[in-house]
N, C-alpha and C positions, 0 to 999 in steps of 0.2 A: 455213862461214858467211860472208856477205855481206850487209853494211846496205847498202843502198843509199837513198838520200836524194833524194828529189825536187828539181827546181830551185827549186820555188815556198818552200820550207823555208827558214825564216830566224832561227830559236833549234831547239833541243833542250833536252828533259825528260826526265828518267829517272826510274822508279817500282819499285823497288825493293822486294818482298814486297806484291803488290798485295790480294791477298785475295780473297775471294769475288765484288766487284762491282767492283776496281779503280776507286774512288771520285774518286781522284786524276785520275787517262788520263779516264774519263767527264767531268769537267769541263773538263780540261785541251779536250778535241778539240772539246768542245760549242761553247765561248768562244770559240777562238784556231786562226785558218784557216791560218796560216802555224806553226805547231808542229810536229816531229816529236817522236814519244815510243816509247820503249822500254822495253819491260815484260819485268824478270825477273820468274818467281814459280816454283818447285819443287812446288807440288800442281797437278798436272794438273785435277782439278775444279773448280778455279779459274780457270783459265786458260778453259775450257771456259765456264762462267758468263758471266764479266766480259768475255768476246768475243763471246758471244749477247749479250750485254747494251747493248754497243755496238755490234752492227754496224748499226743502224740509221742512223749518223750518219754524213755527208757525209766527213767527215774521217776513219773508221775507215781511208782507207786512208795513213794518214800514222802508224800506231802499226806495233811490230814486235816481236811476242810472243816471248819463248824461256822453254823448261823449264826451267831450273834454279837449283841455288842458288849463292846468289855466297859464296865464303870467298877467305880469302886463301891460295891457291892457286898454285902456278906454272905448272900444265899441268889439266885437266879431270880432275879422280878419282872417283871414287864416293863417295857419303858416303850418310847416316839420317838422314830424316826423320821427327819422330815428329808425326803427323798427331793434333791434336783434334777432342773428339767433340762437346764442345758449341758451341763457336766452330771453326770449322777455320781462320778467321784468328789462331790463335794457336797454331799448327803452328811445327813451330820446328827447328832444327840440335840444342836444348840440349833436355836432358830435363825436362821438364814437372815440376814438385812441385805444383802446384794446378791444375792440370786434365789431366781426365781422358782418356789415348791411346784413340783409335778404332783404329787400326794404325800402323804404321811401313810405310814406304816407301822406295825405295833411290831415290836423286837423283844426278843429275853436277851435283857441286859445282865452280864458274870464276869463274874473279876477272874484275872489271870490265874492268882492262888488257886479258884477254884480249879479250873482247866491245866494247870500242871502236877496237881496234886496226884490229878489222873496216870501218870507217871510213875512207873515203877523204878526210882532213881538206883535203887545196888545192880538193876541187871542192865545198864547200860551201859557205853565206853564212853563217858561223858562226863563232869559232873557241873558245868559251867553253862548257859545259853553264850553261845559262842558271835549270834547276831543278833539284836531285837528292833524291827523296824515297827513306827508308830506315827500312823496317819490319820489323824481322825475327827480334823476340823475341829480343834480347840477342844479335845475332850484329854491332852496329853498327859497332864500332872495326874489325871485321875486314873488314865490307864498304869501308870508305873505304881500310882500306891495301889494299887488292886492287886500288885504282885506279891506284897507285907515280903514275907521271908525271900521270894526267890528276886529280889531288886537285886544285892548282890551278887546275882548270880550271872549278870548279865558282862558282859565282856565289850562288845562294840554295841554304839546305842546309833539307831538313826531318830531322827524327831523334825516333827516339824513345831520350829519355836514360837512362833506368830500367825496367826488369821487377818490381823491388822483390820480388825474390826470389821469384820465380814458377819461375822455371827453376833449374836445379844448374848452378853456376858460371859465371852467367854476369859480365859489369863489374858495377861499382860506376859508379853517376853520375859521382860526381867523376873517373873514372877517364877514362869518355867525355868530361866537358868539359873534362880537363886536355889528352885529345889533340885536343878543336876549337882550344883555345888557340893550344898548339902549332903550329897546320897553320892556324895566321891566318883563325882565324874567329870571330868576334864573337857576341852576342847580339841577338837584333833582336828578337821578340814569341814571346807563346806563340800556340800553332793553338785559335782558341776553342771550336772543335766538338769537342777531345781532351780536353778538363776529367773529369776521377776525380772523384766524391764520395766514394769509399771510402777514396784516400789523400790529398783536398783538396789536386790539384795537378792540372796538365794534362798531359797523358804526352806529348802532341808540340810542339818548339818549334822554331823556325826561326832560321837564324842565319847571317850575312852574310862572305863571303870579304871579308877587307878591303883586298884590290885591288879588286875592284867595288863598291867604297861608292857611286862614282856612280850606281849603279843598281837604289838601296834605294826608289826612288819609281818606278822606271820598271817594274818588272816586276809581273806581275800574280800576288798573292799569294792573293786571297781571290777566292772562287766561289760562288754560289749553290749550294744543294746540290741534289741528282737527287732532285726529287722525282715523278718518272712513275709511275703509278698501272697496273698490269700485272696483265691478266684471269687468273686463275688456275683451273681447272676440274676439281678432283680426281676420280679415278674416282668414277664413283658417288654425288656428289654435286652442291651447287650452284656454278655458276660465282660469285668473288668478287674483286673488286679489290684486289690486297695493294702494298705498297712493295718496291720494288729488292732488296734485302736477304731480304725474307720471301722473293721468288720463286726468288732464286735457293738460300736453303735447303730449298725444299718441290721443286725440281726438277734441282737439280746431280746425282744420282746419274743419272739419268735421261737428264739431256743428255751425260754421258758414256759412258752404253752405248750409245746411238745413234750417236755421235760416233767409234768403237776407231777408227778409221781417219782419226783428227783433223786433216784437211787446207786451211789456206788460207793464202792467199800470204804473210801478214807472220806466219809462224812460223817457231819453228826448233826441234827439238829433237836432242840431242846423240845422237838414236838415227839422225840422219840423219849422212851421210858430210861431214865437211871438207874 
């Protein structure tokens, strides 16, 4: 593996458990012509989606896709992913207790350190992760110690701080904000599009490294959401216009069997040689 970073590149994003339509990178590349972003995510028909999804955009070629999932890790191992059936964005490392597995899948689980290492930090205009978004149904504390050195390096954190016991074993909230505490990072807003009415709370909140306090006004935190309207034509039936989300659940199985041989330039997977 090899990131390589364009010269034009002048912050980096990470998106971390991206999901079906990679919500996050789709806005991040829409907005912001000078971004690089890096996409883990461990279900393949995800990745497959959320890359049709974006490849329309001028900036698709400033993201850089890898399979896997991030733990805290010292070397790439194998690990189980248990894939859901009715969301498969809540696919997860931890065993699911309220929703229901579609399969299990085998993943190479790698820590962050490893994957930024890949990084050539003197030839880029950067020296900070400028965004770090982390979604991964209760595997949070362990994707940020995966990072060892480059934790500090993060400037806006997104996270989600609770599962509220959806999964088996995974933290406890306070458990995660004891270790943002710790690792000097603050509270800054919740993400208003994450709002729960079921446990009248917002599941994701963002929160500020407080070495980069100066840069609580400067970085671009909120985005219009994707709202492109995408012709959908099921067999045998009428053609209809659905949202982002719908097309890529009524046609991910699909873009992945045409796709076994899943080839384009800003990917990586660990089936391929280091």
């Amino acid at each position: 593996m090899k990131i390589e970073i364009p010269r034009n590149i002048n912050s980096l994003r990470i998106d971390v458990g991206a999901s079906t339509t990679a919500p996050n990178t789709s806005n991040w590349i829409r907005d912001i012509d000078d971004c690089f972003v890096i996409i883990i995510e461990p279900v393949l028909k995800n990745i497959t989606t959320s890359s049709e999804l974006m490849s329309y955009s001028a900036n698709f070629k400033n993201t850089y896709f890898i399979h896997a999932a991030v733990d805290n890790v010292e070397e790439p191992e194998e690990g189980l992913m248990y894939v859901t059936k009715e969301n498969i964005g809540c696919s997860s490392l931890y065993l699911p207790q309220q929703h229901e597995i579609e399969h299990e899948e085998k993943v190479t689980k790698v820590s962050l350190k490893y994957i930024l290492d890949k990084i050539d930090w003197k030839s880029v205009n950067f020296d900070y992760i400028e965004y770090f978004k982390t979604d991964t149904q209760g595997n949070e504390i362990n994707v940020l110690k995966s990072m060892k050195e480059y934790l500090n390096k993060i400037a806006i954190l997104e996270i989600e701080c609770t599962t509220w016991d959806e999964y088996h074993d995974t933290p406890k909230e306070d458990e995660v904000l004891s270790f943002l505490e710790e690792n000097n990072f603050e509270f800054l807003k919740n993400c208003e599009d994450s709002w729960r009415p079921d446990y009248g709370m917002y599941v994701d909140r963002l929160f500020i490294n407080k070495n980069f306090l100066y840069l609580k006004d400067e970085v671009q935190t909120e985005f219009a959401p994707d709202d492109r309207r995408i012709a959908l034509s099921p067999e045998g039936g009428l053609q209809r216009s659905v949202d982002v989300n719908s097309f890529a659940i009524a046609v991910g199985g699909q873009m992945v069997q045409q796709q076994k041989d899943f080839k384009i330039n800003n990917y990586y997977t660990f089936k391929d040689t280091d």
